[in-house]
C-alpha positions, -999 to +999 in steps of 0.1 A: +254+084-104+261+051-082+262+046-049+278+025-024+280+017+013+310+030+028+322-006+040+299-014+068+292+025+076+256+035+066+270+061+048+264+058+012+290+081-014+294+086-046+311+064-068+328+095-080+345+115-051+356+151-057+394+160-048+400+192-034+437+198-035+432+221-062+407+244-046+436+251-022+470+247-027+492+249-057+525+244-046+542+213-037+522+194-057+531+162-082+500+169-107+513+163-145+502+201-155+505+232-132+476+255-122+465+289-105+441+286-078+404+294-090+386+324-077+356+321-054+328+319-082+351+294-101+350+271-070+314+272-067+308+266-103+329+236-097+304+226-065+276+236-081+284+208-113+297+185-086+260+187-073+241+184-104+265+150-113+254+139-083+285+137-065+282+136-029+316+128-016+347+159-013+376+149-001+400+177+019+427+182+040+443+203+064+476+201+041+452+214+017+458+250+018+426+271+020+406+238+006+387+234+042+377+269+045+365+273+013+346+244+012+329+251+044+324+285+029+305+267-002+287+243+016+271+258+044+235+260+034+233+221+024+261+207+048+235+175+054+237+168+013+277+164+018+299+132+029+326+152+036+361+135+045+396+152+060+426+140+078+448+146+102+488+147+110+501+163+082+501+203+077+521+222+047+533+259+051+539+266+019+574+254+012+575+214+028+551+196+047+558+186+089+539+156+107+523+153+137+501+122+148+502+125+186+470+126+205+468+158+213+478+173+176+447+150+161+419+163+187+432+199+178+433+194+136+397+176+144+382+207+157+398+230+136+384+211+104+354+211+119+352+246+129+368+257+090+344+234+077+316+252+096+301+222+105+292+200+138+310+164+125+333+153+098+316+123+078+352+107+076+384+117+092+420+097+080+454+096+089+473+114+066+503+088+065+538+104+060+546+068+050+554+053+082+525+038+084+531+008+115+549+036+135+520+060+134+495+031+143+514+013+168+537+036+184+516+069+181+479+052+183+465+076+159+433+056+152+427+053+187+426+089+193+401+091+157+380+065+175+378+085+205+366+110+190+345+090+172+328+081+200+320+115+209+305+122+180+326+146+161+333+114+134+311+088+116+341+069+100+376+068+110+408+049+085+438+059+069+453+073+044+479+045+038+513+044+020+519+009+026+506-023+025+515-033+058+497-007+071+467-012+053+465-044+070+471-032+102+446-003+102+420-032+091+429-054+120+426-023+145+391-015+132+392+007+107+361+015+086+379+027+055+408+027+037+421+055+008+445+034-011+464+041-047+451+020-074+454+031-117+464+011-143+504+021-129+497+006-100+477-021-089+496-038-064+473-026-037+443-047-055+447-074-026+443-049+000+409-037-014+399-074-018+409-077+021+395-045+037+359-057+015+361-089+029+363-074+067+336-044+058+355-015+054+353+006+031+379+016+002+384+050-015+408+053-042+435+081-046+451+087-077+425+068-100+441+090-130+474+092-114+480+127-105+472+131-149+495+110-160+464+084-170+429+095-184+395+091-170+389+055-191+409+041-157+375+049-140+353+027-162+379+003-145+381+010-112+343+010-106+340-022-117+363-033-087+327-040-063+352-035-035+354+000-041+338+026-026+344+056-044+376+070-068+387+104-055+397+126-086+410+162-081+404+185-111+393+224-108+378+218-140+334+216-143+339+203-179+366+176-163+342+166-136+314+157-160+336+142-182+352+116-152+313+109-138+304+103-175+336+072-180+330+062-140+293+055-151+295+040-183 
C-alpha cells in the first residue's frame, strides 16, 4: 500500500481510504445497487481486511447513521493505527437530511464524534457542504470554528467537503489543509482544483473515485497517478471489494 502526506499535515494516509456510509446507513443513498446493513462481525471482517491491505484512512460522518459508533466500537484497542476523518453540519433522520454550520452546532457534532468514536481527537474534521459552499464559509465561518478547535487540540486537519469549485478555492485561501473533492472518469472538472490545493499544500481526498458504482475500480489505477492526490475514498461493505480496489489503486 502507498502513502502520502496529507498536503502539508504530517499525517501520512492511505492511498486507498475506506468509506463508511455503508456500515451505517442505507437509506437515502445514490449507490448504483441497494444493500442491508452488515451485522457486527461483518463490519469487523470488513476492518479486519481493511487492516491487513494496509489501509489506514476511514472516512465517516455524522449523517452516517450508526457509522461513528460502530467504528469507534471496532477500533478502540488500536485508535493510534487509524487516520480517522468526520464532518460536520449535516445530520440525516432517516427520511431527509437538515444542515447546520453555525458555531455552536460544529463544537457540539465535534464532541459527539469524538465521544462516539471513543477517542480524544479526530485526525480530520470537514464541512459537510449542503452545496452552498461561499455561504457556509463566509457568512457562517465554519472553518473558523474547525480551526478553533483545532487549536485546542480536538483536530489535526480541518477542510471541506466541497460541492463547488468556488468553494474549493475559497476554503484554500482561508487555510484549509485538505480538500474532499469528486473526481472519476464522469467527472473530472474538479482536476484544476486538485492541481491548485497541491500547489498551496493541502491535501486532496477524492469522493466518488467509482462513482457511487456506476464506474469500476480500473478508475483507481487512474486517480493515483494524479501525485496531487492524497487518498481515493471508496465505500463498499464488501472484504473481497476492498482487496480488489487496493489491488487496481496499487498496480
Amino acid at each position: 500500500m502507498e502513502y502520502r502526506y496529507l498536503g502539508n499535515r504530517s499525517i501520512k494516509v492511505s492511498i486507498l481510504g475506506l468509506g463508511t456510509v455503508q456500515l451505517g446507513r442505507d437509506k437515502g443513498t445514490a449507490y448504483k445497487k441497494s444493500y442491508a446493513l452488515p451485522s457486527h462481525q461483518e463490519a469487523k471482517a470488513l476492518i479486519d481486511q481493511a487492516e491487513k491491505l494496509g489501509i489506514n484512512l476511514i472516512d465517516t460522518a455524522p449523517s452516517y447513521g450508526v457509522s461513528e459508533s460502530l467504528i469507534g466500537t471496532l477500533i478502540q484497542n488500536n485508535r493510534d493505527r487509524w487516520v480517522v476523518c468526520s464532518k460536520v453540519g449535516e445530520e440525516f433522520d432517516g427520511k431527509k437530511s437538515t444542515f447546520d454550520f453555525t458555531g455552536d452546532s460544529i463544537r457540539k457534532s465535534i464532541e459527539r464524534s469524538v465521544k462516539r468514536l471513543r477517542s480524544d481527537y479526530l485526525d480530520i474534521a470537514l464541512i459537510h457542504s449542503d452545496g452552498n459552499d461561499l455561504d457556509i464559509l463566509d457568512t457562517w465561518r465554519a472553518l473558523e470554528t474547525l480551526q478553533e478547535l483545532q487549536l485546542r487540540g480536538l483536530i489535526k486537519a480541518v477542510g471541506i467537503s466541497h460541492k463547488t469549485i468556488d468553494g474549493a478555492k475559497r476554503a484554500i485561501s482561508l487555510g484549509a489543509d485538505v480538500i474532499m473533492t469528486t473526481l472519476n472518469h464522469n467527472a473530472q472538472k474538479e482536476g484544476k482544483i486538485i492541481e491548485l490545493a497541491s500547489q498551496r499544500g493541502c491535501g486532496v481526498l477524492i469522493k466518488k473515485p467509482l462513482a457511487r458504482g456506476y464506474r469500476g475500480p480500473a478508475d483507481l489505477s487512474w486517480i493515483a497517478k494524479n501525485p496531487g492526490v492524497s487518498s481515493a475514498i471508496v465505500g463498499t461493505i464488501n472484504p473481497e471489494h476492498l482487496v480488489e480496489n487496493a489491488r487496481w489503486i496499487c498496480s
